[in-house]
C-alpha positions, 0 to 999 in steps of 0.5 A: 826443462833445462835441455829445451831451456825453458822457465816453468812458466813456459812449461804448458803440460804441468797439467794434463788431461786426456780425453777419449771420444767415440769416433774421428769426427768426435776429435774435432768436435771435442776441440772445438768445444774446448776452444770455445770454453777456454782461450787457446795458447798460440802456436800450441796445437799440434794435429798428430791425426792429420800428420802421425808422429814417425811410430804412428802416434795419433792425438790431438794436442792442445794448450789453453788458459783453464780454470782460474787462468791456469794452463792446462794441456788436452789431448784428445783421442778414439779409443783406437788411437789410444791402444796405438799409442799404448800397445803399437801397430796391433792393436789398430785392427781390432778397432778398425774392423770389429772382432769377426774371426775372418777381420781378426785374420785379415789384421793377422795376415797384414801383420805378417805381411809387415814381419816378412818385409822387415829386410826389405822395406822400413816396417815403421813408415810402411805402417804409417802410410798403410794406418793413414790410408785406411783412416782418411781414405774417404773423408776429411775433417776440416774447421770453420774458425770458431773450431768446429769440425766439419765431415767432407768427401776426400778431394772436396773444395772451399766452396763444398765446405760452403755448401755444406755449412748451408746453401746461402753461404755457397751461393754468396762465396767469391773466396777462401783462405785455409789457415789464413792464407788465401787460395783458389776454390778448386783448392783440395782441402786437407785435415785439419785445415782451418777455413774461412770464406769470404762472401759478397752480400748478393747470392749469384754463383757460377755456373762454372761450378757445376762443370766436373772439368773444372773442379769446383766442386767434388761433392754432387750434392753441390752441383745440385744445389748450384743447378736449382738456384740457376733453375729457380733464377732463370726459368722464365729466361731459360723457357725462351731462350731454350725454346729459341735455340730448339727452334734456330737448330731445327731450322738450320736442319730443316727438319719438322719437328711438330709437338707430338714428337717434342713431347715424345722426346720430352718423356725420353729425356725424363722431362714431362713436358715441352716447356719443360724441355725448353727449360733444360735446354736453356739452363744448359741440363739437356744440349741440342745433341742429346736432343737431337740424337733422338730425333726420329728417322723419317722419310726413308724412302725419300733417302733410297737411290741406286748405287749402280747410277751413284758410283762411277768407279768401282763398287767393289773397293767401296765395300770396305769400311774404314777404321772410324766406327762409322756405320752405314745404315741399311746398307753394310759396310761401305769406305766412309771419309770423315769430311775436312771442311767440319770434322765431326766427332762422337757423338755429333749427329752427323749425316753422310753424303755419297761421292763418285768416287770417295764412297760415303764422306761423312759431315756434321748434320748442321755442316754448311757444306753438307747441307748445300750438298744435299739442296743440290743432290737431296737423293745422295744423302744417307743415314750414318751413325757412330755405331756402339763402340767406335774401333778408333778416334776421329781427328779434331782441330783445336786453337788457342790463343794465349800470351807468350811465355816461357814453357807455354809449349810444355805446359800446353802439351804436358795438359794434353798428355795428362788427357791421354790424348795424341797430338797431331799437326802442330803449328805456332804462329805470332798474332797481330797482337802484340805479346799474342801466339796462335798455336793450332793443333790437332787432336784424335779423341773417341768422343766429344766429351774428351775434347770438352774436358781438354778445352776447359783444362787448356783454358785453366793454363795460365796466359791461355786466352782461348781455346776452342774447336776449330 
């Protein structure tokens, strides 16, 4: 009391209690209850769970006003955590694992493992960071302001803690604050973090939640929950705008597609019916390209042709096949040249068109060039694909547009980096917009989900205002 120079009055562990729970998630449901009963001092909780004291010590510790206005520390433990703090770092594996002869190896082995490093490494942080990780590897327990505990995933956001706490509260949710502070809701909660969510009185989420790349939400469940409002919101809208852009698609393919072979699509895509299909497609669950790809292959014989009449050169330096995992139908490996006017990547349907002297060039099925190639010469088309596992990636064009900036360039290609993907043709040029850059790129990627996820991290970049395939 006199080295802290402190009056008894400010001395808050005269009296103690101590109380021993089940399991991790008890701690917290135990506080809350205690919060609730009686009024917490500020400013003394202390969470040696989340935060372990340099030894591995692990408690909750907490002060409130008790009986007759008196106060009264609480610390709150598993049983686990309570034979840590009295025995040491042993005694956590017999909890941990139970009491099997092969889990009291396993706690051996690790300890000897601790007693053979002694000369290389601190024993006391070693153990702590193997303690931490063992307990929190996969979850997190987090508190709603009246002190209730709540479980979650390890990596999850506000808005998961939303969605658990009930489905309305996610669908309203417009922001956080953790332990009053707020912050974006792609924020990564920690233990113990006290949460707060702000909320509008009309339910309308984003439908940028259920994007992975964004990172709103970790939980799957959630995205779920997002999806059925959007389904049950916009099924009559989703109904004709996915039968619209079916139809505007097909159309622009001039391909036929009657409704014995929609429906047959339909069943392939686990959905039981056209309307169905349209619905997906509109909501955004099933794209053109997952659709398209399994499109039937008809009127082959109308595709056949003679080589020796197509190729003016010679036939023999055609029979080599380029690197790009391209293979021609029917035929066996023939030179394939991605075409420059579309670019297409996996797994864009894609068609190919016999040159005199350049063997097969290879376009987007919807390309305009290719298709007014093949209204001119239809007997120069030819089946093409992706085959099973391309040997190497296609190159796409990618630009941005964002405010100028310091360290744009570095954060620009630090993201791309961060993809694992490879920057080719750079070049930055000013917008007529005052305090505009256009910066245009290329990048090799083996499939078009790469570039989708590089596209929605590029636009999470501060001062991006764009960006976009080329």
């Amino acid at each position: 009391m006199e080295s802290k120079g402190r009056s008894l009055d400010q001395l808050f562990d005269v009296r103690a209690i101590r109380v021993k729970v089940a399991n991790l998630s008890d701690c917290y449901t135990a506080l809350g209850v205690i919060h609730e009963k009686w009024q917490p001092i500020p400013k003394e909780f202390d969470d040696y769970i989340a935060n372990p004291k340099t030894n591995g010590y692990q408690s909750l510790h907490t002060a409130v006003l008790g009986p007759k206005e008196r106060t009264l520390e609480v610390q709150i433990r598993t049983q686990a955590m309570h034979d840590y703090a009295e025995l040491g770092v042993a005694a956590h594996w017999r909890y941990k694992e139970g009491n099997s002869a092969s889990n009291q190896q396993d706690a051996l082995n690790w300890l000897r493992q601790i007693l053979d490093s002694k000369d290389d490494i601190n024993q006391s942080d070693d153990a702590v960071d193997q303690f931490k990780a063992a307990v929190f590897s996969d979850r997190v327990y987090v508190l709603t302001p009246k002190g209730q505990a709540i479980e979650l995933i390890a990596g999850a956001t506000p808005l998961d803690f939303a969605y658990q706490i009930h489905t309305d509260l996610g669908h309203r949710c417009r922001g956080a604050k953790i332990n009053n502070k707020i912050v974006p809701l792609t924020y990564i909660l920690k233990n113990a973090d006290v949460i707060e969510i702000l909320t509008t009185k009309i339910p309308h989420p984003s439908r940028d939640w259920i994007s992975p790349h964004l990172a709103y939400l970790k939980s799957p469940k959630s995205r779920t929950k997002v999806r059925a409002w959007f389904k049950q919101q916009d099924q009559e809208k989703n109904l004709s705008e996915g039968k619209l852009m079916l139809e505007r698609e097909l159309n622009r393919l001039h391909y036929q597609c009657d409704p014995e072979t929609l429906l047959k699509i339909s069943n392939k895509l686990n959905v039981s019916s056209i309307n169905e299909l349209y619905i997906n497609i509109g909501s955004g669950d099933i794209t053109l390209n997952q659709f398209l790809a399994r499109l039937p292959i008809n009127d082959k014989a109308q595709r056949a042709f003679n080589f020796s009449n197509i190729f003016l050169g010679d036939k023999n330096k055609l029979l080599k096949n380029t690197d790009n995992g391209i293979h021609v139908r029917g035929v066996g490996n023939l030179l394939t040249v991605i075409a420059n006017c579309c670019k297409p990547a996996p797994p864009e349907l894609i068609g190919g068109f016999i040159t005199l002297n350049r063997g097969v060039s290879i376009h987007k099925a919807d390309c305009t060039n290719f298709l007014h190639l093949l209204e001119q010469s239809p007997m120069r088309r030819i089946d093409v694909d992706w085959g099973i596992e391309p040997s190497c990636g296609v190159s796409v064009d990618i630009m941005l547009i964002a405010y100028d900036r310091a360290d744009l360039l570095k954060d620009i290609s630090s993201t791309i980096s961060n993809e694992r993907l490879k920057i080719t043709n750079m070049k930055m040029a000013p917008s007529e917009q005052e305090g505009e850059m256009h910066l245009e790129f290329s990048v090799d990627i083996n499939h078009i989900d790469q570039l989708s996820r590089l596209l929605d991290r590029l636009l999470q970049l501060p001062n991006i205002i764009e960006a976009r395939r080329k």
